[in-house]
N, C-alpha and C positions, 0 to 999 in steps of 0.2 A: 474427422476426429476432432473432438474438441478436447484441448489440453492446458491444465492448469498448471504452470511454470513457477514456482515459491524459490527464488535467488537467496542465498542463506552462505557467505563464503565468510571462514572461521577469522579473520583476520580485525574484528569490528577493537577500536582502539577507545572508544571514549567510557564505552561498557564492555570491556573483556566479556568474551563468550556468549556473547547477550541474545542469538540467534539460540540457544538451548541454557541460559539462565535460567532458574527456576522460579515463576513469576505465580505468584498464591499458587505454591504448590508444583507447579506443572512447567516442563520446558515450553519457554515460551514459543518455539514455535510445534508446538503441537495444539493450539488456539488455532492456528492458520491449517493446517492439513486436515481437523477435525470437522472446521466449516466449509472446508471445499468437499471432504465426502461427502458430509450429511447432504450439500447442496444438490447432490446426485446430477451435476452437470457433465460433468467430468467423464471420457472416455481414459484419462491419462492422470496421476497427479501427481508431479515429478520432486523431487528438489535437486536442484543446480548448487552445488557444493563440491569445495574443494576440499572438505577437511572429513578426515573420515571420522570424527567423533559425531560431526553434526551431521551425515550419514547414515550412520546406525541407530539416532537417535529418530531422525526423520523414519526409518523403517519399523521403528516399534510402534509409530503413533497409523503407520497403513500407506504412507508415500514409497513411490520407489524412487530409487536414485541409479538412472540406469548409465551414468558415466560419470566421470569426474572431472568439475572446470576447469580448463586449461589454466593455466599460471601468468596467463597475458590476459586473462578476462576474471581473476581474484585479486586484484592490487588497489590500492586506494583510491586510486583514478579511474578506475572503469567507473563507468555508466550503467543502467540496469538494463537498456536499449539491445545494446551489446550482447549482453547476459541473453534474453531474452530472443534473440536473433539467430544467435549460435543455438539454442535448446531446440528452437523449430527446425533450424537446418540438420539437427541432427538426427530427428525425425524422418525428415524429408528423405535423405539415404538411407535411411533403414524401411522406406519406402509405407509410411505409414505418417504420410503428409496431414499436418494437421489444418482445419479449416479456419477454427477460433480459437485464440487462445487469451488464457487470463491468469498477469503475473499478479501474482499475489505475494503481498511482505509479510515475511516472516516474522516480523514482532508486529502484530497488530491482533492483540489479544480483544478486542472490543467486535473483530469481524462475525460478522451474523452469515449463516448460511442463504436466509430470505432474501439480504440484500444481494448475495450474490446472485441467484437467481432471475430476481429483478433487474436487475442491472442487465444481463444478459436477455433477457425479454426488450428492456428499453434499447437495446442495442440496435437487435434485430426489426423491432417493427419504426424505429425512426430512420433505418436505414444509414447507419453512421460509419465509420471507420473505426471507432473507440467509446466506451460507455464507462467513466471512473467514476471514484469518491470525492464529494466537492463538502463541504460543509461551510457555512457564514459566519464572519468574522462576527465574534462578540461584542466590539465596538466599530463605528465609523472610520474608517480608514484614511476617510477624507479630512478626522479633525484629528489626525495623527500627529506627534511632535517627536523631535528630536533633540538628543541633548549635544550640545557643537564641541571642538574641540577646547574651549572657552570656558566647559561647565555654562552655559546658558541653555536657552531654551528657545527653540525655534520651531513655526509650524511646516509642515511639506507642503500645506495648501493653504497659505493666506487668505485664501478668497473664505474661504467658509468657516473664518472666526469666530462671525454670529449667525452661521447656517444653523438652525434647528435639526437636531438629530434625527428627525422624523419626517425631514425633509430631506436629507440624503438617501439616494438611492444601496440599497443592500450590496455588499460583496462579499465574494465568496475565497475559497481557496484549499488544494488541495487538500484531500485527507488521509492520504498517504496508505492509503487499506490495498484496493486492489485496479487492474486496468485491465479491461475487456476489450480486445481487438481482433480486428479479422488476422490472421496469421501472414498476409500477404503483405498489411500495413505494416506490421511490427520489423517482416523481413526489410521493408526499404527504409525503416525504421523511421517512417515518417510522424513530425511532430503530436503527440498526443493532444497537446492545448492549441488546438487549432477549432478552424468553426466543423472540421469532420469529427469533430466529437460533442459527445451530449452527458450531461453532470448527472448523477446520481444522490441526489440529493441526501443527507445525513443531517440530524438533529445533533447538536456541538456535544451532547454529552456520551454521544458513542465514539469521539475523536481525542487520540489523546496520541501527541508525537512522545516518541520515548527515543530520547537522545543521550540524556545527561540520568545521573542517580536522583538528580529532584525529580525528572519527569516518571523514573521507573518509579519513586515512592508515591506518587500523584496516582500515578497508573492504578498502581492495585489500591489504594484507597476507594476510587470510582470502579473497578472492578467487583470490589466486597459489596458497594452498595448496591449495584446495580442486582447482583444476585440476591441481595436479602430482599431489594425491593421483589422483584421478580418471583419469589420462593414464596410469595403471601396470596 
């Protein structure tokens, strides 16, 4: 069985209710349940939720929600590892073991069905443990600065003052969308960014972290245009 695990607990503190906020229109996370149908991967597509608002809400958009996360695995501190480890095990006693599964976040309104797809294609035929979202930083990370406790200005990497930007090598870094794994990995909950994993490569303008009210307004700015570009 392959099962897609969307971790969604009502307790988010920086954007109250931000896992069913209404984001152009639509609770945001029915952006994430809608791309994991369309993606027709899916034997299962669950959400792990404590709260029964963002329960009923997950059930209108075609997810089920076939239990409710215990209250040692909804607190600030949990991990999404966790999350994730518990959703298969409970699976596994209901005797309907799943093979691959892929948690996917709840606010990641930019997630495309294709890539998921793909991603689970690249998963399988490189033979990995895990296939995520990686997308490239938009500047050199090498010619990073920081500002000291001093107000000054200081570099992380000295050395590459006068390195030419196009002589640094590219980096990358998560993009926070979705993570494809075998169900056995995820059980031992072995590290994701390990070399058993392979990047899913994303172009920076389908990535957008939505943390803070700047990020959500940012969000659907590149949301609206992406559609209007799209809609031509």
């Amino acid at each position: 069985m392959r099962l897609c695990v969307i971790p969604a607990r009502g307790g988010s503190k920086r954007i109250p209710r931000k896992n069913i906020k209404r984001f152009c229109g639509q609770a945001m996370i029915g952006y994430s349940i809608k791309a994991a149908l369309d993606s027709r991967c899916f034997d299962q597509v669950i959400v792990s939720t404590d709260d029964a608002e963002i329960a009923e809400v997950a059930k209108s958009f075609g997810a089920s929600v076939p239990f409710v996360r215990p209250d040692e695995l909804a607190n600030d501190y949990t991990g999404t590892a966790p999350v994730i480890k518990h959703a298969i095990e409970w699976f596994d006693d209901q005797g309907q073991s799943p093979s691959e599964v892929c948690c996917l976040y709840a606010t990641a309104p930019f997630v495309q069905a294709n890539a998921i797809r793909k991603a689970y294609n690249q998963m399988k035929q490189e033979q990995v443990d895990y296939c995520f979202t990686v997308t490239s930083f938009a500047f050199p990370i090498q010619r990073a600065i920081k500002v000291t406790t001093a107000n000054k200005i200081e570099m992380f990497y000295p050395k590459h003052l006068e390195t030419r930007s196009q002589d640094l090598e590219e980096s990358y870094h998560d993009a926070g969308q979705f993570y494809w794994g075998k169900a056995e990995a995820f059980k031992q909950q072995k590290p994701v960014f390990s070399k058993d994993a392979s990047p899913y490569i994303l172009p920076r303008y389908l990535v957008q972290d939505i943390d803070t009210l700047e990020d959500w307004a940012r969000a659907e700015i590149m949301y609206k245009i992406l559609q209007e570009m799209t809609a031509h």
